[in-house]
BALOBA-1460 file (C-alpha; in Angstrom, 3 decimals):
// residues 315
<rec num="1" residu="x" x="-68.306" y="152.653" z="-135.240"/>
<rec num="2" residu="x" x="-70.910" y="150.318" z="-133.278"/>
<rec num="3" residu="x" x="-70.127" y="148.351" z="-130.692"/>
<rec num="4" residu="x" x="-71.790" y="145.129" z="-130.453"/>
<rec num="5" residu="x" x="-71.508" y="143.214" z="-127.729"/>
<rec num="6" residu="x" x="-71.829" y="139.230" z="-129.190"/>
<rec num="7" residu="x" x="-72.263" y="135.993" z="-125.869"/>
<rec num="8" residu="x" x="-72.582" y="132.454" z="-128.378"/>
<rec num="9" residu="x" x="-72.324" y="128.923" z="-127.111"/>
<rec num="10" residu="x" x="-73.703" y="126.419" z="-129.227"/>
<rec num="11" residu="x" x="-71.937" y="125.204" z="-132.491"/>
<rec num="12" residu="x" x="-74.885" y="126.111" z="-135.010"/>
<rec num="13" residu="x" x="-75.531" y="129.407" z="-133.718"/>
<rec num="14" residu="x" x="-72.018" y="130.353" z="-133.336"/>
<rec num="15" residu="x" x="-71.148" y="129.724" z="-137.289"/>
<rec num="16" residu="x" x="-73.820" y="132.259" z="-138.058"/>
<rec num="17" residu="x" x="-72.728" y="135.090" z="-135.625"/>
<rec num="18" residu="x" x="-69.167" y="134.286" z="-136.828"/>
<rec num="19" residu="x" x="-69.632" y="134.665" z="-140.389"/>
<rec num="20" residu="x" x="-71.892" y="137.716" z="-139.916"/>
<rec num="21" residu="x" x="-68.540" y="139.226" z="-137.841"/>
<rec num="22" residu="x" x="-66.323" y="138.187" z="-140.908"/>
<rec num="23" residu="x" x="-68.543" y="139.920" z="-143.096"/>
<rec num="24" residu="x" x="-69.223" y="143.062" z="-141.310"/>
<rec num="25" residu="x" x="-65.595" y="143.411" z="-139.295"/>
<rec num="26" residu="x" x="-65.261" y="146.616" z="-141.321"/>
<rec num="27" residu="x" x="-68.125" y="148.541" z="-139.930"/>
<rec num="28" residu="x" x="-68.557" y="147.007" z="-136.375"/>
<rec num="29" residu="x" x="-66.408" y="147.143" z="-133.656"/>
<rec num="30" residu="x" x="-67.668" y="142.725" z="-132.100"/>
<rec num="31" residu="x" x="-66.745" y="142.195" z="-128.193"/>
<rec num="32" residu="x" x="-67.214" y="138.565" z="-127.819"/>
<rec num="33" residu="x" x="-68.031" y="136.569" z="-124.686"/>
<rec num="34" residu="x" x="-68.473" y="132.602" z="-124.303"/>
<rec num="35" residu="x" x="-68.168" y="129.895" z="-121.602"/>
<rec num="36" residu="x" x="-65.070" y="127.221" z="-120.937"/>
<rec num="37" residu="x" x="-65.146" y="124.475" z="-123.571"/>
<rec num="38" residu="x" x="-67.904" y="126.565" z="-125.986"/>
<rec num="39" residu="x" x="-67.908" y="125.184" z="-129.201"/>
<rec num="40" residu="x" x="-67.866" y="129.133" z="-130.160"/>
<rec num="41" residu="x" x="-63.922" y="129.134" z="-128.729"/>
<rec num="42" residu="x" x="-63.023" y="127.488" z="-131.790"/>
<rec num="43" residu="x" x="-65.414" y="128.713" z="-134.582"/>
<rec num="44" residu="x" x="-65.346" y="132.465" z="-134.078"/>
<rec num="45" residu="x" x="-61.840" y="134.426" z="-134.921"/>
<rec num="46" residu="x" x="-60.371" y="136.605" z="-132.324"/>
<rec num="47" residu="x" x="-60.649" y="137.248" z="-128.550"/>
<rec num="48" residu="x" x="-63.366" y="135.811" z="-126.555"/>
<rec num="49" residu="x" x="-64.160" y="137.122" z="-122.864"/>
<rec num="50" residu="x" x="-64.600" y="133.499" z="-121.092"/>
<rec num="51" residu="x" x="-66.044" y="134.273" z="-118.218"/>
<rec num="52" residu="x" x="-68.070" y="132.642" z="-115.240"/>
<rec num="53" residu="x" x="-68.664" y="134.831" z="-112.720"/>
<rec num="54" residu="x" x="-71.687" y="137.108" z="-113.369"/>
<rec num="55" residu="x" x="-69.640" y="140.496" z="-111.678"/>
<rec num="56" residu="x" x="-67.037" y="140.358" z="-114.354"/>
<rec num="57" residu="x" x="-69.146" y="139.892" z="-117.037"/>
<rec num="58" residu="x" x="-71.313" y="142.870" z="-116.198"/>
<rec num="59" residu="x" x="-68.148" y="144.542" z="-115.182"/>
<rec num="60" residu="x" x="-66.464" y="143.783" z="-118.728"/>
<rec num="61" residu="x" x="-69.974" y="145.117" z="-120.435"/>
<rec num="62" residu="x" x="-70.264" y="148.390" z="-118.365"/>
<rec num="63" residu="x" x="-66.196" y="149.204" z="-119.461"/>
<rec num="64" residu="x" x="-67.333" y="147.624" z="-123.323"/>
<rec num="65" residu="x" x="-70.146" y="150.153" z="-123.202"/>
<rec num="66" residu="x" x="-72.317" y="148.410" z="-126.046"/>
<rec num="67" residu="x" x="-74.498" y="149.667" z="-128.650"/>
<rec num="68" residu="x" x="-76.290" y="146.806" z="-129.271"/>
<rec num="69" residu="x" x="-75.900" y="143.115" z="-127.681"/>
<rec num="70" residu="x" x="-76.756" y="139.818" z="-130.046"/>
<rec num="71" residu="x" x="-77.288" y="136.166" z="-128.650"/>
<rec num="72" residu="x" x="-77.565" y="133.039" z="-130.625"/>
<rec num="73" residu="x" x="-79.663" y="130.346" z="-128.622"/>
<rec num="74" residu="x" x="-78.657" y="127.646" z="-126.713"/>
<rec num="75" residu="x" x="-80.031" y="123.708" z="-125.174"/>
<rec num="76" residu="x" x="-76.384" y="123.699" z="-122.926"/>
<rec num="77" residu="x" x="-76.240" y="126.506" z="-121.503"/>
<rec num="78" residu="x" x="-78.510" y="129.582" z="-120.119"/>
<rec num="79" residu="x" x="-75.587" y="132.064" z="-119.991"/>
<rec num="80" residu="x" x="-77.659" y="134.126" z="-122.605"/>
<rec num="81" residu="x" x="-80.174" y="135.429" z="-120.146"/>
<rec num="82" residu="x" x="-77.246" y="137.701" z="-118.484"/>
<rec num="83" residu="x" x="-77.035" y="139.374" z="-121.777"/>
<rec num="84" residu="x" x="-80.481" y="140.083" z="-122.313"/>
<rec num="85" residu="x" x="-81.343" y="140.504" z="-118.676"/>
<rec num="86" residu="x" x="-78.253" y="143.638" z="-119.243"/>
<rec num="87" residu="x" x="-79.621" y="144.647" z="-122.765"/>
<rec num="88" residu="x" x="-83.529" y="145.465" z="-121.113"/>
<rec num="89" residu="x" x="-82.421" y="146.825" z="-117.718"/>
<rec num="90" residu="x" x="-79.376" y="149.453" z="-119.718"/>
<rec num="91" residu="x" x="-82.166" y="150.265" z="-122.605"/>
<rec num="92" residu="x" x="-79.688" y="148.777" z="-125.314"/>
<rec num="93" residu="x" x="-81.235" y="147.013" z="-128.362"/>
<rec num="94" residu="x" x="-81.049" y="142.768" z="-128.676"/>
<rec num="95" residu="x" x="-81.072" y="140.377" z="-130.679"/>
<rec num="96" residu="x" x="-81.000" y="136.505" z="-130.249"/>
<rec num="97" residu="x" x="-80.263" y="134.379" z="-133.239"/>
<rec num="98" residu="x" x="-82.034" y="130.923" z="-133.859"/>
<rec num="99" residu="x" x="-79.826" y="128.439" z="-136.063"/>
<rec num="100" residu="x" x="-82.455" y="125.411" z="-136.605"/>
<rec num="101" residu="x" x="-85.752" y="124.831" z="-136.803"/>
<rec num="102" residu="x" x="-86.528" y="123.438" z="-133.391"/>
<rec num="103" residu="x" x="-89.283" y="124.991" z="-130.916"/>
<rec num="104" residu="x" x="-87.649" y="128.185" z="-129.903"/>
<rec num="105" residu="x" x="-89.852" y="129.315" z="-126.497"/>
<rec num="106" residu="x" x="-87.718" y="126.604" z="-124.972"/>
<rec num="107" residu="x" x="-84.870" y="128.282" z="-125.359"/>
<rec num="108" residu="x" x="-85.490" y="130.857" z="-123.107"/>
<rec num="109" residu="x" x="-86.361" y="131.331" z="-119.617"/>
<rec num="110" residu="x" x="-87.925" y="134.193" z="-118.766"/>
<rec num="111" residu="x" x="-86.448" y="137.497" z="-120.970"/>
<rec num="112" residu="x" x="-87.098" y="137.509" z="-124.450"/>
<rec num="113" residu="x" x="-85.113" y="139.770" z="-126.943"/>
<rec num="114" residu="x" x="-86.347" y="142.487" z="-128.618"/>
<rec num="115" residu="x" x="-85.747" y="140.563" z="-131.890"/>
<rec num="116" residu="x" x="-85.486" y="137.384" z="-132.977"/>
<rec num="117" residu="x" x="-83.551" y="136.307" z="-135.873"/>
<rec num="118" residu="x" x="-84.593" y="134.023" z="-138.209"/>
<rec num="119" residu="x" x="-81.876" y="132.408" z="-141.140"/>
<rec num="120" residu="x" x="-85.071" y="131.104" z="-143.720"/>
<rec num="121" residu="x" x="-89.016" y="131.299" z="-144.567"/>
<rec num="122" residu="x" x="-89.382" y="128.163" z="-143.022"/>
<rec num="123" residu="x" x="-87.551" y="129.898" z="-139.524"/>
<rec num="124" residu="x" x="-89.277" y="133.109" z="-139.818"/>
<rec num="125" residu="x" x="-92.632" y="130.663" z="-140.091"/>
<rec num="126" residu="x" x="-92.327" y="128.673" z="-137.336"/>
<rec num="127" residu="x" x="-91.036" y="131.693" z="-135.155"/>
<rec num="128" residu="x" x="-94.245" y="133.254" z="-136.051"/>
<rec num="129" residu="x" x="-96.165" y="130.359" z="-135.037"/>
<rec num="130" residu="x" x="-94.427" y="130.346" z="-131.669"/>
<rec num="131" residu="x" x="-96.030" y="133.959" z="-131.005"/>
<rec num="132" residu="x" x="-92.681" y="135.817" z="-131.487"/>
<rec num="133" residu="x" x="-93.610" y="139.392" z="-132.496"/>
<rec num="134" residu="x" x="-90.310" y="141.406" z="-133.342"/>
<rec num="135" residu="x" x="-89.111" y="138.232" z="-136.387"/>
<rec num="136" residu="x" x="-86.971" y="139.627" z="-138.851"/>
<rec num="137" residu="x" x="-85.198" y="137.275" z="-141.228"/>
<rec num="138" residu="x" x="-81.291" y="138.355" z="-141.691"/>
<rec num="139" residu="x" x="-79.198" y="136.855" z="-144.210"/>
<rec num="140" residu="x" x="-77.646" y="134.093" z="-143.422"/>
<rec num="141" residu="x" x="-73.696" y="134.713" z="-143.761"/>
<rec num="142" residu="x" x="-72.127" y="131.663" z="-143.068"/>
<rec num="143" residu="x" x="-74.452" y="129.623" z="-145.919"/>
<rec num="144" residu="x" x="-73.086" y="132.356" z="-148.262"/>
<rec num="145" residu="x" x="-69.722" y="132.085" z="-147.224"/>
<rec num="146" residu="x" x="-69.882" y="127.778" z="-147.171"/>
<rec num="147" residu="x" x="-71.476" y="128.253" z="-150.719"/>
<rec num="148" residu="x" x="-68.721" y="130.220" z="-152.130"/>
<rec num="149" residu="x" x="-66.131" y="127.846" z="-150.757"/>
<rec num="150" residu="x" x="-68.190" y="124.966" z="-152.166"/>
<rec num="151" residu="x" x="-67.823" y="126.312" z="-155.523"/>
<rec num="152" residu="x" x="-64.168" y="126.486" z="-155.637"/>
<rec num="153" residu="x" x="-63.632" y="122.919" z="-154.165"/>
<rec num="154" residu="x" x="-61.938" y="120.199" z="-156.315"/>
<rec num="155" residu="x" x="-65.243" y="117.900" z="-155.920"/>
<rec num="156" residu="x" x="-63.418" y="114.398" z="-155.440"/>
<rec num="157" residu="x" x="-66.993" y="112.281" z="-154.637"/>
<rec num="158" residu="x" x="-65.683" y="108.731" z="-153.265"/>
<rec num="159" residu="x" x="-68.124" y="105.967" z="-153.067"/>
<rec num="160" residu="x" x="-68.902" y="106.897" z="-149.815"/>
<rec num="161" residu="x" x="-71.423" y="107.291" z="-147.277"/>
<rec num="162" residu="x" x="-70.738" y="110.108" z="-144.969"/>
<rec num="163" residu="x" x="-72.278" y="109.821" z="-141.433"/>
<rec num="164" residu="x" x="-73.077" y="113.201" z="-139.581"/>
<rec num="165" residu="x" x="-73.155" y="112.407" z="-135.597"/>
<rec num="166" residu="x" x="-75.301" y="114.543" z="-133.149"/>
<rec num="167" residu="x" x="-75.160" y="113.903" z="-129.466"/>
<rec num="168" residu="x" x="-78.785" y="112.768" z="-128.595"/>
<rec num="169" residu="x" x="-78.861" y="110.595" z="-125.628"/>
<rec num="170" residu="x" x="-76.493" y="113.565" z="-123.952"/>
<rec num="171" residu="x" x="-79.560" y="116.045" z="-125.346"/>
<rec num="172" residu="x" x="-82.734" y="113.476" z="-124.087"/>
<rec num="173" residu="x" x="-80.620" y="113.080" z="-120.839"/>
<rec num="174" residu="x" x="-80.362" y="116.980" z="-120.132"/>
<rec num="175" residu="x" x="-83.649" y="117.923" z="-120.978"/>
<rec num="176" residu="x" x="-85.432" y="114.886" z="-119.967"/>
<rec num="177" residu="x" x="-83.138" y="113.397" z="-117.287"/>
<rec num="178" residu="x" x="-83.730" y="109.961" z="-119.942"/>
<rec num="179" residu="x" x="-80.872" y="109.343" z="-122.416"/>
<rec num="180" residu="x" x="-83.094" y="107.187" z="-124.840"/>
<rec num="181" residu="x" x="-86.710" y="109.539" z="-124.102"/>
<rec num="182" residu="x" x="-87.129" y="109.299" z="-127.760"/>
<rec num="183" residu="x" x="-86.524" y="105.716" z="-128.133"/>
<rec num="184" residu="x" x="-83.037" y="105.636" z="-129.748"/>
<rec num="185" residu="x" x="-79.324" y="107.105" z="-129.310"/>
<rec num="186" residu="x" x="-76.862" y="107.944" z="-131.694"/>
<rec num="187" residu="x" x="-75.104" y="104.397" z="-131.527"/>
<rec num="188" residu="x" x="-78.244" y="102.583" z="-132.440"/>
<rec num="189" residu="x" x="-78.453" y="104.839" z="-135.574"/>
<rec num="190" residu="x" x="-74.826" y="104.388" z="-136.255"/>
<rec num="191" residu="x" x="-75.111" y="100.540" z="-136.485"/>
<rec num="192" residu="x" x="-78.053" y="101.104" z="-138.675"/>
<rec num="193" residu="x" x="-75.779" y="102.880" z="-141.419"/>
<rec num="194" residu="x" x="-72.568" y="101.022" z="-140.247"/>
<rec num="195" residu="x" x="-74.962" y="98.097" z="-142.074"/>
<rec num="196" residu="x" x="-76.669" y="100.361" z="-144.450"/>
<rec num="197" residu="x" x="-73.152" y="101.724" z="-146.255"/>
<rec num="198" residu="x" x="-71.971" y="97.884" z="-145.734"/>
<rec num="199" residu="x" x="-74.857" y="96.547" z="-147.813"/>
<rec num="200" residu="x" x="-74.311" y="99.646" z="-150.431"/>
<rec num="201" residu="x" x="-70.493" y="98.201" z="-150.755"/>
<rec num="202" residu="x" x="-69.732" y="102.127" z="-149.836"/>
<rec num="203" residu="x" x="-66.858" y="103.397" z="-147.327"/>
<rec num="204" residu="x" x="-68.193" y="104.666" z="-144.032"/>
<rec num="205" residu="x" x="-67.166" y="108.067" z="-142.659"/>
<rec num="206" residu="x" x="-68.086" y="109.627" z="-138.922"/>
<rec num="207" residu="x" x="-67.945" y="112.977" z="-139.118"/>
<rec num="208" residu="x" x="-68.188" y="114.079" z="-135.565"/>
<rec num="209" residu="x" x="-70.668" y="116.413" z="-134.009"/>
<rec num="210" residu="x" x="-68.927" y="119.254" z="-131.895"/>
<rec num="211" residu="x" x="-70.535" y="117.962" z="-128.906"/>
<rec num="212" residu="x" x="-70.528" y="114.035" z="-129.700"/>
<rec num="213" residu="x" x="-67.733" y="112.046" z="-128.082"/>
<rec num="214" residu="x" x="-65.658" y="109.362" z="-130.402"/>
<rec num="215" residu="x" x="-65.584" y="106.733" z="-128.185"/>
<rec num="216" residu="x" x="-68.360" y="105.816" z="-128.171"/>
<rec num="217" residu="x" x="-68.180" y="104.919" z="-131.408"/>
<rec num="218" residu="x" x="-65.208" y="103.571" z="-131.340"/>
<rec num="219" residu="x" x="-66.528" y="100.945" z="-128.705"/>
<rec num="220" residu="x" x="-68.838" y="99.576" z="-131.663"/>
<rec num="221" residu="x" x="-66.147" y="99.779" z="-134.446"/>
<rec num="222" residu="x" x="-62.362" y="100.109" z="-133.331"/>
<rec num="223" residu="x" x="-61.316" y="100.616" z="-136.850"/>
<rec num="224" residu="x" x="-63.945" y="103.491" z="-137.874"/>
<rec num="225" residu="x" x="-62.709" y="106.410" z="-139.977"/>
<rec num="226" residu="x" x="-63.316" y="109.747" z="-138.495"/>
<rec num="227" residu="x" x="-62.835" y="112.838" z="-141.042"/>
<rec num="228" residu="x" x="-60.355" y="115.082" z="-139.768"/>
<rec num="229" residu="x" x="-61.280" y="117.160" z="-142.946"/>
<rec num="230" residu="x" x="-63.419" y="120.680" z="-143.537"/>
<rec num="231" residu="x" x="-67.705" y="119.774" z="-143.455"/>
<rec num="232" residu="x" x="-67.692" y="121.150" z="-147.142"/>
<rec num="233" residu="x" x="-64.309" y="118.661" z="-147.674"/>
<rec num="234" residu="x" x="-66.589" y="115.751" z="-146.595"/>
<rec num="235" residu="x" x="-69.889" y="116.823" z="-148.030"/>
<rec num="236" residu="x" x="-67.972" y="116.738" z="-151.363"/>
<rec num="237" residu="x" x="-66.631" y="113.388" z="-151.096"/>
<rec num="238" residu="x" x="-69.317" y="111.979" z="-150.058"/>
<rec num="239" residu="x" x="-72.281" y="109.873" z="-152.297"/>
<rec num="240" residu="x" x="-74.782" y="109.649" z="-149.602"/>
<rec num="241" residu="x" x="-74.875" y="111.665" z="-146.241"/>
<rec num="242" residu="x" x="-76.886" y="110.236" z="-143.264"/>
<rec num="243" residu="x" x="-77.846" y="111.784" z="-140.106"/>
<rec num="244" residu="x" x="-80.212" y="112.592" z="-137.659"/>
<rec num="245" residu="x" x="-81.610" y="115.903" z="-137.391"/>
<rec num="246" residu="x" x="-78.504" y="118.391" z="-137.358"/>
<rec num="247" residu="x" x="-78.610" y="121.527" z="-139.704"/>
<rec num="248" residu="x" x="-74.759" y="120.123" z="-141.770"/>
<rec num="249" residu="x" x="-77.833" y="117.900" z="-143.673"/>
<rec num="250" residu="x" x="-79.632" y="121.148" z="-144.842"/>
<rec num="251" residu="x" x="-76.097" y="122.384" z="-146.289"/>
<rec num="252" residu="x" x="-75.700" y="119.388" z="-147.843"/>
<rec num="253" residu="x" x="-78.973" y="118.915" z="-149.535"/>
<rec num="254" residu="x" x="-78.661" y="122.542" z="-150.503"/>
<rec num="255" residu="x" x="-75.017" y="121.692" z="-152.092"/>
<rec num="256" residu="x" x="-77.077" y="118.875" z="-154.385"/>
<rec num="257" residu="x" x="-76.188" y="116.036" z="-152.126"/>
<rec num="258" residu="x" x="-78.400" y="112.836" z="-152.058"/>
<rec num="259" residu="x" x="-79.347" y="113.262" z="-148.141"/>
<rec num="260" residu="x" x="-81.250" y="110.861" z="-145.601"/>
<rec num="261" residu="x" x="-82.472" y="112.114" z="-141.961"/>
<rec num="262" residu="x" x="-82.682" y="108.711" z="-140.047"/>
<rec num="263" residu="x" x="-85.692" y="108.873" z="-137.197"/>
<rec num="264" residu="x" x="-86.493" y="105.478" z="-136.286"/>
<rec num="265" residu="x" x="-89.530" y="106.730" z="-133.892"/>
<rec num="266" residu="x" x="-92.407" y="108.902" z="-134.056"/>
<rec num="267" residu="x" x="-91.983" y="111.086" z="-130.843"/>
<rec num="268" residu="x" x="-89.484" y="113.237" z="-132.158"/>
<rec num="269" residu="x" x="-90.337" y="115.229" z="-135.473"/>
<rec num="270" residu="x" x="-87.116" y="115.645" z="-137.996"/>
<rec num="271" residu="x" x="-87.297" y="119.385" z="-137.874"/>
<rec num="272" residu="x" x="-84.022" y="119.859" z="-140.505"/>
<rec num="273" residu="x" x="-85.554" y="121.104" z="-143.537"/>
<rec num="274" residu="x" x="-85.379" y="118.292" z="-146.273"/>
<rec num="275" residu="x" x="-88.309" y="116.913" z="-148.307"/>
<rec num="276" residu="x" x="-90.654" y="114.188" z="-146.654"/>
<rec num="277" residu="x" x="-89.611" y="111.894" z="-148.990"/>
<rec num="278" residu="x" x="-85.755" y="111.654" z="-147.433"/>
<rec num="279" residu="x" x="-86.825" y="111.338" z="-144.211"/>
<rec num="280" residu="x" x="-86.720" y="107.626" z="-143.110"/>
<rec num="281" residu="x" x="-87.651" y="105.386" z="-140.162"/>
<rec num="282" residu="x" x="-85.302" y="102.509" z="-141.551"/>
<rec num="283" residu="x" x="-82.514" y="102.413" z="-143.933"/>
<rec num="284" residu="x" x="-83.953" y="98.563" z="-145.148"/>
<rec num="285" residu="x" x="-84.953" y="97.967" z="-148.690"/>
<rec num="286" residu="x" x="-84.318" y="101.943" z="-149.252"/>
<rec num="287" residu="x" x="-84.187" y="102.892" z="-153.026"/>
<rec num="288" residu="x" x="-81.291" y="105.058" z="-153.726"/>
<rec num="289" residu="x" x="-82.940" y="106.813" z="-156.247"/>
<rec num="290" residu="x" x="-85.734" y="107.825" z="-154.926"/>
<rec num="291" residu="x" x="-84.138" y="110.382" z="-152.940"/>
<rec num="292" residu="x" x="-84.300" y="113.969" z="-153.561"/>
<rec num="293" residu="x" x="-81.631" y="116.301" z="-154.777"/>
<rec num="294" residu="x" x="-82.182" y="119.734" z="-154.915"/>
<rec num="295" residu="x" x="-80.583" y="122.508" z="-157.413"/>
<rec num="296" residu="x" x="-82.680" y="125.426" z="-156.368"/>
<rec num="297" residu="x" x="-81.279" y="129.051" z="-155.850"/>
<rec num="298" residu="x" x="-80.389" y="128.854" z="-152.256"/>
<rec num="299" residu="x" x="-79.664" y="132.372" z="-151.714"/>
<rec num="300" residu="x" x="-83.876" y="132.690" z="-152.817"/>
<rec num="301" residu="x" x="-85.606" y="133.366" z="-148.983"/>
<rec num="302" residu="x" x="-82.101" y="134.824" z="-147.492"/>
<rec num="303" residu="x" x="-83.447" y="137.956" z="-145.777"/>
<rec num="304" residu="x" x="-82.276" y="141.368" z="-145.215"/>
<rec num="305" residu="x" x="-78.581" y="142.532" z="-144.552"/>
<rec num="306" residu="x" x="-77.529" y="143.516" z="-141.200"/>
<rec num="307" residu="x" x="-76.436" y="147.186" z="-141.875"/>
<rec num="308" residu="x" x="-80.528" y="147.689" z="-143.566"/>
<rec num="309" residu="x" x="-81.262" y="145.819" z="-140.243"/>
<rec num="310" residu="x" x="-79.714" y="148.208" z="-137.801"/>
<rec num="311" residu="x" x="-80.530" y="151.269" z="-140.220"/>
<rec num="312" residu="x" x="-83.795" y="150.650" z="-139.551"/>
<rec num="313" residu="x" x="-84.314" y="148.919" z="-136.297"/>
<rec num="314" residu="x" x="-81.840" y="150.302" z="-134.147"/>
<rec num="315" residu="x" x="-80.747" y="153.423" z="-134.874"/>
């Protein structure tokens, strides 16, 4: 059996690599390794190596002896470039999974993988564009496995809007040492639907971001309802979801869900991949029903498995 060495931080990229271990826990042998307080600590099942110290990390790899070491990518954290620094110097095989559609060259300093892996067409694309040689899309797990569970839901849809945070003055701050570079912050856009699911006559839900802090919005509205429910639980009871840019909208508009990405400025692009006509600079005067729903096949552009994958890349 194959040992694959896994290091994930980030919440996106860590559903994918966790759902590709659920799926292929039969015919891999997955030695995981994260940082304190990773979002990945509580997505992944299993034991994860948290580790700081650089010696016992390459120390735990040498004794792990891997066969192949996957990344996802990461904005918090560059604890990935151990891994791949390990992978080139020991001649084992990597791969770094992207879980968004945001410029990926910035996630890396100065190793690159020998693959990158891509979740869609529109991924693969834009990897492409970014001069990436070794793409290669792999199917994406965790939308298969959030689809199936989505089927089998009781679908109890309240008259509802469901908000989906994302921490971006913490992101502007840490990569450009401004917590409102792009004009906004998250508690600007949650007064904006605050008033937006007012005017509807619709209860407001927060469903919080993995990295987004409560009190913050709690300082605006005391009496705010935070879901303490599944994503898929709150997609489904939800009317109308709103957010900003984070990938839970793509599941959502993929589930048949009336979605709106709010970007109230034109120096940040809405890279989540929704038609142009949901993505707003104001929710004023907005016409419900011009918003798109989708009911395509969305298992259409999922790329290859991961056994063809190592079959014929690795081995």
């Amino acid at each position: 059996m194959l040992k694959i060495a896994v290091f994930s931080y980030d919440a996106g990229g860590s559903e994918l690599i966790a759902s590709l271990e659920k799926e292929k826990e039969s015919r891999y042998s997955f030695f995981n390794f994260s940082q304190k307080d990773a979002p990945f600590l509580k997505i992944v099942d299993g034991d994860v190596f948290v580790e700081s110290s650089k010696n016992n990390i390459i120390k735990q790899l040498f004794k792990i002896k891997p066969d192949i070491i996957l990344t996802t990518t990461s904005w918090q954290t560059n604890g990935i470039d151990l891994f791949l620094e390990f992978a080139k110097e020991h001649n084992i095989k990597s791969v770094s999974f992207v879980d968004h559609w945001t410029p990926y060259r910035t996630r890396f300093r100065e190793v690159l993988p020998d693959f990158l892996a891509t979740f869609d067409k529109k991924s693969t694309f834009k990897a492409m564009q970014e001069g990436f040689s070794n793409v290669i899309q792999i199917k994406n797990y965790h939308i298969y496995h959030l689809y199936k569970q989505y089927k089998k839901l009781q679908k109890n849809t309240f008259n509802r809007v469901l908000f989906l945070s994302e921490p971006t003055s913490y992101v502007a701050l840490k990569r450009f040492g401004d917590k409102k570079y792009w004009g906004f912050d998250e508690t600007g856009i949650f007064k904006e639907v605050k008033s937006f699911a007012k005017k509807l006559g619709m209860d407001l839900l927060v469903r919080l971001h993995p990295s987004d802090n409560k009190e913050r919005y709690l300082q605006i509205d005391k009496n705010i309802k935070f879901s303490s429910n599944t994503l898929l639980d709150d997609i489904a009871s939800a009317e109308i979801i709103v957010g900003i840019d984070t990938i839970a909208m793509h599941y959502a508009f993929l589930f048949g869900k009336k979605v709106i990405a709010l970007m109230p400025t034109d120096k940040r692009e809405v890279v989540v991949d929704l038609p142009k006509e949901n993505i707003k600079k104001s929710l004023e005067n907005i016409d419900i029903n011009s918003i798109k729903t989708t009911n395509q096949d969305i298992f259409y552009d999922n790329g290859i498995d991961f056994d063809e994958f190592v079959s014929r890349y690795i081995l």
